[in-house]
N, C-alpha and C positions, 0 to 999 in steps of 0.2 A: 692396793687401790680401794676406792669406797664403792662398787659395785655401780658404778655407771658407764654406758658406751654412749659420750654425746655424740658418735658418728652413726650410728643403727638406729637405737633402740625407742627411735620417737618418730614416724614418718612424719611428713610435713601436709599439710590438707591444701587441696587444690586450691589454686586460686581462685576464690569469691570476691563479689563488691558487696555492701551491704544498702539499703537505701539511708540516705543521709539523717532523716528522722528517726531511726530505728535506733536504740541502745547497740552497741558492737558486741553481741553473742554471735556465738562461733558460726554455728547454724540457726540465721532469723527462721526459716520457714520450719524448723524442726521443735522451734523452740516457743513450747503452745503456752506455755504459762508462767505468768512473771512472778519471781520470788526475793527474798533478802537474806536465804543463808549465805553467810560468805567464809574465807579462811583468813584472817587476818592480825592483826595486833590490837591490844585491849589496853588502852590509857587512862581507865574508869580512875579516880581518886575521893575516897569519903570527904566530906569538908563542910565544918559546922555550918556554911551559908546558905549548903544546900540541901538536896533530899538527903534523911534520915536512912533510907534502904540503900544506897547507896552504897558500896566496896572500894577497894583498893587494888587494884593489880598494878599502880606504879609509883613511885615516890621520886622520879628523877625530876619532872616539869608540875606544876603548880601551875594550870591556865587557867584560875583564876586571879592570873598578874595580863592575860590579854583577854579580857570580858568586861562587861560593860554593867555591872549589877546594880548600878546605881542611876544608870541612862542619861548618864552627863552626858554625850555623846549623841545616842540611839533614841531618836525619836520612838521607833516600837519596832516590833520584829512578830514574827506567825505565834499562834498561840502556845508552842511549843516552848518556847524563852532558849535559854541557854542551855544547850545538850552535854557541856562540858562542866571541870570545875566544880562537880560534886551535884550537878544536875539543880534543879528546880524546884525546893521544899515545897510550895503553895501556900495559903494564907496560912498567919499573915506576914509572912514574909515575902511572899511575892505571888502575884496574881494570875500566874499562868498556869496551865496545864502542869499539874506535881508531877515528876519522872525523875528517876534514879540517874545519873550519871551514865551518859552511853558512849563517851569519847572512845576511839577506835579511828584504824587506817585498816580498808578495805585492799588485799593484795590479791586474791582471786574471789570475785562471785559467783558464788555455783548456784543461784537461784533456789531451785525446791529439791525437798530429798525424793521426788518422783521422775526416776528415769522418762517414762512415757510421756512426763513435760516440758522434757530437756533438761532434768536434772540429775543428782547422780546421790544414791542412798546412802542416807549416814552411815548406814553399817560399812560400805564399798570406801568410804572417803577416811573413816577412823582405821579403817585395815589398813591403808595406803600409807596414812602419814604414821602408824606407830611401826612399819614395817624398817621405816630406812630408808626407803625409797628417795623418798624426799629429803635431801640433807639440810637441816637448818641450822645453819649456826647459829651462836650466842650473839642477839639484838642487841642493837646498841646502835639509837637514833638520834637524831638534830635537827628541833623543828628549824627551816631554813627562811619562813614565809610568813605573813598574814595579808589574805587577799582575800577579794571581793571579787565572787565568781560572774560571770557573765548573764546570771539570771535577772530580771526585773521583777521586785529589786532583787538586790542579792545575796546568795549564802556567805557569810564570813568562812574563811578556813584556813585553819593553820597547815602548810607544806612541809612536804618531807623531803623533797627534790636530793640529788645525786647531781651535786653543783658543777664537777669536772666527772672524767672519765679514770679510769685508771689506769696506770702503767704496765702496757701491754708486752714490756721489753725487760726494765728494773722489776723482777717478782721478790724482792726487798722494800720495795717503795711502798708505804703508806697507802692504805687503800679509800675511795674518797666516801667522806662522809654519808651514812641510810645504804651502802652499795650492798646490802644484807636483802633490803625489800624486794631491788632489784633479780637479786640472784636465785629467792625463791621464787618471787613471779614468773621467771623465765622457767625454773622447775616445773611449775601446779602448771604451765600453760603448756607442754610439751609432753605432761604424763596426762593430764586430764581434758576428754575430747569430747564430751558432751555438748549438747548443742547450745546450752543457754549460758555457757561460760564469758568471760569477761569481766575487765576492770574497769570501773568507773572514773575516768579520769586520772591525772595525776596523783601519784598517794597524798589524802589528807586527812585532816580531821573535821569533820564540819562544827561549824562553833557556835551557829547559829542561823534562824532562817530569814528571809523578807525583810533584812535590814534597812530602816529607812532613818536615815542620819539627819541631826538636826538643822540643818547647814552645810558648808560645803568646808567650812572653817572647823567645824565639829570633826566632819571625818578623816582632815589633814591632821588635827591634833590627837586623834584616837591611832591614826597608822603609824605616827611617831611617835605614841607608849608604846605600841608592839612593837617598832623599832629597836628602842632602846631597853626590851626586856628581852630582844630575839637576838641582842649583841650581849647580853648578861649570860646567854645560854652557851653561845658561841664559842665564848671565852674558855666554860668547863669543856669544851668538848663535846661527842655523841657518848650518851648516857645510857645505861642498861635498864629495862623496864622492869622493874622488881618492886614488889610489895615490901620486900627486906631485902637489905643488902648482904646477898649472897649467889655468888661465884656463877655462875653459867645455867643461871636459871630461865634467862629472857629467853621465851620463846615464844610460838605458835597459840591461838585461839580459834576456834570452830564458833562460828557462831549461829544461832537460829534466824534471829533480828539483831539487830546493832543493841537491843538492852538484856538481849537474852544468851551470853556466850557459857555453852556448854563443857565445851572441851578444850583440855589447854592439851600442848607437844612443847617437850621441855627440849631444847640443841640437843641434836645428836652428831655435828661435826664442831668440835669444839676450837678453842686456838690452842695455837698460834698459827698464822695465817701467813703466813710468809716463807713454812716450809716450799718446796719442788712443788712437790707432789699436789699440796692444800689447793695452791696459786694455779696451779695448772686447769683444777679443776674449776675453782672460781671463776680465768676467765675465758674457759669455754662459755660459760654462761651469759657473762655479760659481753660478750662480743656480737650479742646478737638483742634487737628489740622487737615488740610485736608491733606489726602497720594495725591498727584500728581500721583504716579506710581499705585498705585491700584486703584485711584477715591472714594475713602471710606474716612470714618473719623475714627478718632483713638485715643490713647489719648494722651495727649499733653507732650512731656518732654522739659525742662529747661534747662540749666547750671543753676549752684547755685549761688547764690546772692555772690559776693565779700562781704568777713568781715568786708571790711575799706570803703566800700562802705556808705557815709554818704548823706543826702539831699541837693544838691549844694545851694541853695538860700540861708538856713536856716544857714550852716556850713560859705559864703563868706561874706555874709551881713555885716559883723563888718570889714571884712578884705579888702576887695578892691579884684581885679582881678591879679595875680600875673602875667599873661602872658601878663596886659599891661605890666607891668614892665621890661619885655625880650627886650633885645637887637632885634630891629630888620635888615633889610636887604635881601639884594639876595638872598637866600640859598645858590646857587652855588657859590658867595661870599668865603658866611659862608664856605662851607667846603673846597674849595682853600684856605682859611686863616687861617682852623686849621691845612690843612699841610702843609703851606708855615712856617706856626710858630713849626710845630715838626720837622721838616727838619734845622728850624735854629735852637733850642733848642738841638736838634744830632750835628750840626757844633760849637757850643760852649761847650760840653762837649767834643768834642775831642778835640778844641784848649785848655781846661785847662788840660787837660793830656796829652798833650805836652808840655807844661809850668811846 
């Protein structure tokens, strides 16, 4: 076995409500001082467009294929510019705030390394995860989204979402897409009980801030580039976060702030994932999610697996990727040119019904 009892070895904490304006830490009244260390995954990528100080911790996605560097689209966004995609060079390249690439998915926030603030000390938090304690296996994501969060205006972000559930009966069956984030979140929230803990939302990447689009036609044609670059991705499959392509490296990041990630934890449960034993322990974990509104855990529901839902790699491998084969170009091009072409397709059928 890998040295877990999910029936003991974690009580569950009474039931709280929290008040609706408050972030969802564990314990609000405990929890005196707000912070940004989190434990999460690191998407930073160097890239000639953007800052210079800038690293690499992944070569799988390129999001500088869903960013707007040129603001065809983006009327203006906060003085921060784009956080993704090699970050923000500054003049004269571009006029914003210069900062290094800080893309990242937050999976637990632990606030500050000051217990007495509701947080919990680097040294307590690096023991824990190089113990084993916490099983991570080898990452391996799919961005599944780009949206526009409910702020005025709003953050762009790319999604990691867990589109179906998994099969709680076939432990042979494919497991669904990012179900990795899931399984250590349910881990950090069960061993770690400090009062300033919690996730911020759905795992994303934020891509950008105060987005204000030039039009309403701009930002129909900006959601179908990321569209059609987020079925480019689809196609490969969930990809392992590696700076080089090498074997069951994707893991874990500690970080101080989203530009400052300290500490990496490489998988310490590695695959294949479909043995007994692996799956058994997989989904005690995911059979359960955290309520944000109650602070309690519950049990976990799904959406059901698509029917035509097949294994991307295993399905494209003979066939090549059909979205290179797509016409590309502008968007806003593209959809000025299918109505510049229905507008003259209307003027030629009225000239042969005049004739």
């Amino acid at each position: 076995m890998f040295g877990i009892n999910t029936c003991s070895a974690f009580p569950l904490p009474l039931l709280t409500f929290r008040h609706p304006l408050q972030p969802p830490v564990l314990k609000p009244d405990e929890s005196k001082v707000d912070g940004l260390a989190f434990l999460g995954l690191s998407l930073t990528r160097a890239s000639d467009r953007g800052h210079p100080d800038s690293i690499t911790h992944q070569t799988a996605f390129d999001l500088n294929d869903v960013i707007d560097r040129n603001y065809e689209y983006l009327q203006s966004t906060n003085d921060d510019g784009w956080l993704v995609g090699g970050g923000e060079p500054g003049p004269p390249k571009s006029y914003k705030l210069p900062a290094k690439d800080s893309a990242h998915v937050e999976i637990m926030r632990i606030g500050t390394y000051n217990p007495e603030w509701g947080g919990i000390s680097e040294k307590e938090i690096i023991k824990v995860m190089k113990s084993g304690t916490i099983l991570i296996p080898q990452i391996e994501v799919l961005p599944t989204a780009v949206v526009a969060n409910g702020d005025k205006p709003p953050e762009l972000e790319i999604r990691f979402d867990m589109p179906y559930g998994p099969d709680f009966i076939d432990t042979k069956s494919e497991l669904p897409p990012n179900w990795q984030l899931r399984f250590i979140h349910n881990q950090l929230f069960k061993h770690f009980q400090n009062p300033s803990r919690f996730c911020p939302g759905a795992f994303h990447s934020t891509i950008v801030r105060k987005a204000e689009f030039r039009s309403e036609k701009h930002k129909e044609a900006y959601f179908n580039m990321c569209d059609a670059v987020l079925k480019k991705w689809s196609l490969a499959g969930p990809r392992p976060l590696n700076a080089n392509m090498v074997d069951n490296k994707s893991g874990l990041w500690l970080f101080t702030d989203r530009s400052w990630p300290t500490h990496f934890f490489p998988p310490n449960f590695l695959p294949p994932y479909d043995t007994e034993e692996k799956r058994q322990v997989i989904l005690s974990f995911l059979n359960e999610e955290w309520d944000e509104k109650t602070l309690s855990w519950k049990k976990a529901i799904y959406p059901e697996k698509p029917k035509d839902v097949v294994p991307a790699q295993s399905f494209w491998s003979s066939f090549g990727n059909p979205i290179d084969s797509l016409p590309c170009g502008n968007p806003i091009e593209v959809l000025l040119g299918n109505a510049n072409r229905s507008k003259q397709s209307a003027t030629d059928e009225k000239s042969e019904t005049a004739i």
